[in-house]
NUFISE-221662 format. One line per field, with one value per residue: x negated, y, z of N, C-alpha, C in turn. Coordinates in nm, 4 decimals. Atoms other than C-alpha are relative to their C-alpha. Example, Ala and Ser with C-alpha at 12.3 -4.5 7.8 and 13.67 -1.06 7.14 Angstrom:
2
npx	(-0.0890, 0.0820)
npy	(-0.1190, -0.1190)
npz	(0.0000, -0.0060)
capx	(-1.2300, -1.3670)
capy	(-0.4500, -0.1060)
capz	(0.7800, 0.7140)
cpx	(-0.0900, 0.0770)
cpy	(0.1200, 0.1090)
cpz	(0.0000, 0.0730)
//
This chain:
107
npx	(-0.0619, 0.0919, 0.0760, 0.0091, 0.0838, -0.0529, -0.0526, -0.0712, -0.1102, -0.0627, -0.0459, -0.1415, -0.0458, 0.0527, -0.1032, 0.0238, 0.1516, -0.0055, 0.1576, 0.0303, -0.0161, 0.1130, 0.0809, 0.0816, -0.0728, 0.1233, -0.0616, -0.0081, -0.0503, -0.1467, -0.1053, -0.1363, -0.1709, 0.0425, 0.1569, 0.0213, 0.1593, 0.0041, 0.1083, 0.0070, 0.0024, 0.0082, 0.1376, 0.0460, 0.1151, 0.0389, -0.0127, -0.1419, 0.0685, -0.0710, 0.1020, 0.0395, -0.0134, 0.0548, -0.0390, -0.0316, -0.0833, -0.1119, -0.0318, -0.1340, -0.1503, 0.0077, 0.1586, -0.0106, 0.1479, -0.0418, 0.1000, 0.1011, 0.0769, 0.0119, 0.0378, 0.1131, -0.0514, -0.0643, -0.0645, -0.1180, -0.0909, -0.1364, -0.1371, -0.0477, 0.1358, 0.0036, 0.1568, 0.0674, 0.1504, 0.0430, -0.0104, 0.1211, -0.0407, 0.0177, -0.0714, -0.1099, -0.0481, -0.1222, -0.0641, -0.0564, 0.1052, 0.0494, 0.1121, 0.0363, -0.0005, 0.0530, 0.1076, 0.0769, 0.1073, 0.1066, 0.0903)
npy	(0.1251, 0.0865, 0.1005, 0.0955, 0.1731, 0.1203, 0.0565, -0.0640, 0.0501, -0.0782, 0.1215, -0.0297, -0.0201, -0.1205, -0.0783, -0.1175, 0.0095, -0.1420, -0.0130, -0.1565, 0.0347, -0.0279, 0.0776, 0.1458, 0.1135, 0.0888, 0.1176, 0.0594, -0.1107, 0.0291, -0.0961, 0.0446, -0.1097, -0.1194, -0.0590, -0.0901, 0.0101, -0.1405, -0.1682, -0.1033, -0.1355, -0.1125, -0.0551, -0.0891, -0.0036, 0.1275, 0.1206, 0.0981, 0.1179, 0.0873, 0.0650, 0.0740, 0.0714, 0.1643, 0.1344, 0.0668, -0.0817, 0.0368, -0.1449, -0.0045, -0.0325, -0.1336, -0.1004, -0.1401, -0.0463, -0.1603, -0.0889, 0.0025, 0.0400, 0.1473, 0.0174, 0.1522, 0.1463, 0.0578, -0.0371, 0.0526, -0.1326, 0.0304, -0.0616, -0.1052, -0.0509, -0.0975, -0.0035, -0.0891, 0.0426, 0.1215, 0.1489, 0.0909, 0.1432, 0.1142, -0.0769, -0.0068, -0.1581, -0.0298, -0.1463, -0.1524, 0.0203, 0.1120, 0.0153, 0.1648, 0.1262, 0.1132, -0.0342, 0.1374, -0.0071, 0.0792, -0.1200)
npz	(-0.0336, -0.1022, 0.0220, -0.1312, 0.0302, 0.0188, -0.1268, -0.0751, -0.0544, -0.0078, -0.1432, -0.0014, 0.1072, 0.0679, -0.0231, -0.0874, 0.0191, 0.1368, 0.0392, 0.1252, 0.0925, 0.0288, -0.1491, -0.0003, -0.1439, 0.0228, -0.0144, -0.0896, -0.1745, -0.1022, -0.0385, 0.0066, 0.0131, -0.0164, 0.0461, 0.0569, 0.0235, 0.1116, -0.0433, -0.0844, 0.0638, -0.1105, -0.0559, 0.1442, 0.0038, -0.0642, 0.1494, 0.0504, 0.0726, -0.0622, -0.0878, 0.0677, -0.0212, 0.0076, 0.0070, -0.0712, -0.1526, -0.0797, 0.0017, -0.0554, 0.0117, -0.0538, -0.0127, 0.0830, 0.0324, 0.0595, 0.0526, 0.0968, -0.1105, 0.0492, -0.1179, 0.0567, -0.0482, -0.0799, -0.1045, -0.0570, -0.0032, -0.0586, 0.0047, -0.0237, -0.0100, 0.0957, 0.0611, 0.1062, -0.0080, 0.1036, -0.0618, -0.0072, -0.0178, -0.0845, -0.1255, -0.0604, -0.0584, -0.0473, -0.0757, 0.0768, 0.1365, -0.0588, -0.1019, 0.0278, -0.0952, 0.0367, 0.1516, -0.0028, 0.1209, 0.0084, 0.0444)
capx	(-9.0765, -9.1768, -9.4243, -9.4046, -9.5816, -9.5313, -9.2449, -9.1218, -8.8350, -8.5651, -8.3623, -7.9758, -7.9035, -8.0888, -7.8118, -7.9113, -8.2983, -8.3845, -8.7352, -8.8823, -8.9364, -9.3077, -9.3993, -9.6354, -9.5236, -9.7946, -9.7395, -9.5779, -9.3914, -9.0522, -8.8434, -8.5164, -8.1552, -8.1895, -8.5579, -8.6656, -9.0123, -8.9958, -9.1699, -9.1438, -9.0664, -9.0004, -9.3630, -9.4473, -9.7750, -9.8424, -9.8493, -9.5372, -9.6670, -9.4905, -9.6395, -9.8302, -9.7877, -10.0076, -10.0116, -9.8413, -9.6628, -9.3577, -9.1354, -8.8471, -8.4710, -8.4285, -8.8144, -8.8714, -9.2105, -9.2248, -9.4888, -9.8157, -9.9516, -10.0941, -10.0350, -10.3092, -10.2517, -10.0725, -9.9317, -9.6311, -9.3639, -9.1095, -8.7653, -8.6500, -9.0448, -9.1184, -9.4663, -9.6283, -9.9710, -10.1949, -10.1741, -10.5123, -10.4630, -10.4418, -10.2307, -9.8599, -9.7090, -9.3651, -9.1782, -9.0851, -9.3789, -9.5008, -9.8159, -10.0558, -9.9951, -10.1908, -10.5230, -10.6682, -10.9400, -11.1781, -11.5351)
capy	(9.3103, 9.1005, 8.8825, 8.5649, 8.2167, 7.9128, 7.7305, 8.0198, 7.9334, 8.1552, 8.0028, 8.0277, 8.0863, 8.4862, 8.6181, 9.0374, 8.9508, 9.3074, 9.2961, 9.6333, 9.5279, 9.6303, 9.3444, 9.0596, 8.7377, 8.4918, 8.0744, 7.9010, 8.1813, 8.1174, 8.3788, 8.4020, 8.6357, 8.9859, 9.0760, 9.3801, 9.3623, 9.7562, 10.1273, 10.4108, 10.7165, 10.9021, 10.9837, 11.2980, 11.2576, 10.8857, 10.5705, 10.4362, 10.0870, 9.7984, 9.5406, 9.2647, 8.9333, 8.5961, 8.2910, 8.0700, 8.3270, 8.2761, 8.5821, 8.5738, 8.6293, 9.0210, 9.1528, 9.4527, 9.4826, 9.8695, 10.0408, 10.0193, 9.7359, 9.3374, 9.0886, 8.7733, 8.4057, 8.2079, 8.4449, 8.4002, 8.7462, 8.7163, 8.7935, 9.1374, 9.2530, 9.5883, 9.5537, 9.8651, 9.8068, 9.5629, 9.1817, 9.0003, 8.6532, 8.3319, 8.6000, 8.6403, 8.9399, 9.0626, 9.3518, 9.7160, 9.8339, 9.5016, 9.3892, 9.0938, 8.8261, 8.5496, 8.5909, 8.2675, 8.4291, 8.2293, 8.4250)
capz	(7.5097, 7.7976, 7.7773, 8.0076, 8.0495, 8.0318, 8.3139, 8.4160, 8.6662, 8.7039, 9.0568, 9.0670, 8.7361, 8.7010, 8.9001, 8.9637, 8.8201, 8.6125, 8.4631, 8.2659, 7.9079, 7.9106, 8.2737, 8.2207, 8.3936, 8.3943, 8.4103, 8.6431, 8.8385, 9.0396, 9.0478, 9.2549, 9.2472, 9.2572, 9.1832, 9.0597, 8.8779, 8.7054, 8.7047, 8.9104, 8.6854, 9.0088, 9.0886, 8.8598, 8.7184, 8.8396, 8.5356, 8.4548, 8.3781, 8.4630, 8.6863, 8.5865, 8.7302, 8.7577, 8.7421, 9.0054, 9.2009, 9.4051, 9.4027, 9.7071, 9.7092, 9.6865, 9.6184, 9.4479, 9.2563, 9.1339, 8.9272, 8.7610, 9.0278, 8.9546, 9.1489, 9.1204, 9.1368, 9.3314, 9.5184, 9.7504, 9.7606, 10.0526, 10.0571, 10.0200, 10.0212, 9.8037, 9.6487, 9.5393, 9.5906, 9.3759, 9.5793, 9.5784, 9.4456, 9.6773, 9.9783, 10.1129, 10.1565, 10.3380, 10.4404, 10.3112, 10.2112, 10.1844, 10.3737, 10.3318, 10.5996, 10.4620, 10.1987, 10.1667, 9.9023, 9.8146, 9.9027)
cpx	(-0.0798, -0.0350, 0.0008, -0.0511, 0.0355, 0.0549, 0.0592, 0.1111, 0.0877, 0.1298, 0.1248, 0.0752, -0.0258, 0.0669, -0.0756, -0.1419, 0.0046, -0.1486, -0.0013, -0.0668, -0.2161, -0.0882, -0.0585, 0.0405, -0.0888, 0.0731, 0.0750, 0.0495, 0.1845, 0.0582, 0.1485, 0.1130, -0.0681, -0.1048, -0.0011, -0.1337, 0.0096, -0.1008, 0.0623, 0.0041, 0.0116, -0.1019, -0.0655, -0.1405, -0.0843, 0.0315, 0.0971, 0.0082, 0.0554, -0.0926, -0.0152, -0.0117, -0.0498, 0.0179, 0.0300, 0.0461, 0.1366, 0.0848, 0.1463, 0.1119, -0.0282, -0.1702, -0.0200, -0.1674, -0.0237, -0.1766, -0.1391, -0.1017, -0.0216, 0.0019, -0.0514, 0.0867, 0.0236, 0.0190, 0.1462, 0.0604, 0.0921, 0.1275, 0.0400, -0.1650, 0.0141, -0.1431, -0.0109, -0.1006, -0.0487, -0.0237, -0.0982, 0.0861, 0.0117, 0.0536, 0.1767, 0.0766, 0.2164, 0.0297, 0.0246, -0.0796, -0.0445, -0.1394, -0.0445, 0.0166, -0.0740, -0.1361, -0.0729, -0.0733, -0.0685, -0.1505, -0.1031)
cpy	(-0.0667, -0.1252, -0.1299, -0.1212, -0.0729, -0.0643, 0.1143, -0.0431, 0.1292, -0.0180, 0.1030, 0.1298, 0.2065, 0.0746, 0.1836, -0.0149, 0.1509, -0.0528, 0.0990, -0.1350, -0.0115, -0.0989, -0.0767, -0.0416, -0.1233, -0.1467, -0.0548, 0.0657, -0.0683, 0.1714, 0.0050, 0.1577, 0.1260, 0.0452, 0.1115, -0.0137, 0.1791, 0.1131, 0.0735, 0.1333, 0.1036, 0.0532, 0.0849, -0.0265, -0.1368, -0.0764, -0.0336, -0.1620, -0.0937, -0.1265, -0.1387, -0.1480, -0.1359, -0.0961, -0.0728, 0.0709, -0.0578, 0.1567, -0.0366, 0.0477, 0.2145, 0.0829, 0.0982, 0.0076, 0.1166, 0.0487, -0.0672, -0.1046, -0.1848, -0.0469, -0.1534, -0.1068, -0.0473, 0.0596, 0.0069, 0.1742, -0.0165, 0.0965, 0.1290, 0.0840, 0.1037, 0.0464, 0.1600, 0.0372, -0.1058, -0.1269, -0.0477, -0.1453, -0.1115, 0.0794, -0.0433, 0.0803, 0.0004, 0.1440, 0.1023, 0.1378, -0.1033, -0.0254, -0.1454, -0.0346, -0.0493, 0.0483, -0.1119, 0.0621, -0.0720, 0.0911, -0.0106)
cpz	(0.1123, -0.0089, 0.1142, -0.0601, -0.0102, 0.1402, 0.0582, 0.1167, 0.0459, 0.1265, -0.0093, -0.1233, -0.0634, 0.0682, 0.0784, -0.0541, -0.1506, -0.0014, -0.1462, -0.0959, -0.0343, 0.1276, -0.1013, 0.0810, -0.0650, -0.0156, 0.1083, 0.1225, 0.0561, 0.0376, 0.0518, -0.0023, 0.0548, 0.0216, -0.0753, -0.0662, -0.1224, 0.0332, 0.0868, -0.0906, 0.0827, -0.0001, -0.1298, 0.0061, 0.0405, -0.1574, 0.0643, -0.0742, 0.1061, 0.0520, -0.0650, 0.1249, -0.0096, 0.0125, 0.1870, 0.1306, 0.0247, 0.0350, 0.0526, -0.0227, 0.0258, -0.0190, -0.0890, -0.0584, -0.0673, -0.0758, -0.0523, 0.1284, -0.0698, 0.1118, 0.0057, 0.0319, 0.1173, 0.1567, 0.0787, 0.0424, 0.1332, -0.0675, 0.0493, 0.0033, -0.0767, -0.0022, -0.1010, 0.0139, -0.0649, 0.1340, -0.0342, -0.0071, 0.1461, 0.1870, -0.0157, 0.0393, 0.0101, 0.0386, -0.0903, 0.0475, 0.0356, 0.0298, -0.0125, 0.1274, 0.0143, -0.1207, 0.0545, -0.1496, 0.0023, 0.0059, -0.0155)
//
């Protein structure tokens, strides 16, 4: 079952939003229409572990988050992005494969 935080937001009523049964979804996330957050069973021999999700992310129209990857706080997803790499908190990432932009880490 999937576990999620507290506030979730779910933007224009869930429309097209799939999430695998086994994600973490931290506090305070925003999620909008057609999101994917699932595994990758394609890749023989790779974990099948659904992605784990922190607190105070922002997850754009259309983003795809696939496979056994986390992606820290308050991070911002664009639209249509396809995360399958782990996201360092306090970044920004876009595109197909998506790519940090922005990393405001703290160091």
């Amino acid at each position: 079952m999937v576990t999620i935080g507290e506030n979730l937001i779910i933007a224009h009523g869930g429309n097209g939003v799939v999430i695998h049964p086994d994600a973490i979804i931290g506090n305070n996330v925003t999620i909008f229409h057609q999101v994917t957050i699932g595994i990758n069973p394609g890749e023989l021999g790779k974990s099948t572990k659904a992605p784990i999700i922190g607190d105070n992310v922002f997850i754009g129209v259309g983003a795809k988050i696939i496979g056994d990857v986390k992606i820290g706080d308050n991070v911002k997803i664009g639209a249509n992005a396809v995360v399958v790499k782990n996201i360092p908190a306090n970044s920004t990432v876009v595109g197909n494969p998506a790519k940090i932009i922005i990393n405001n880490a703290k160091q």
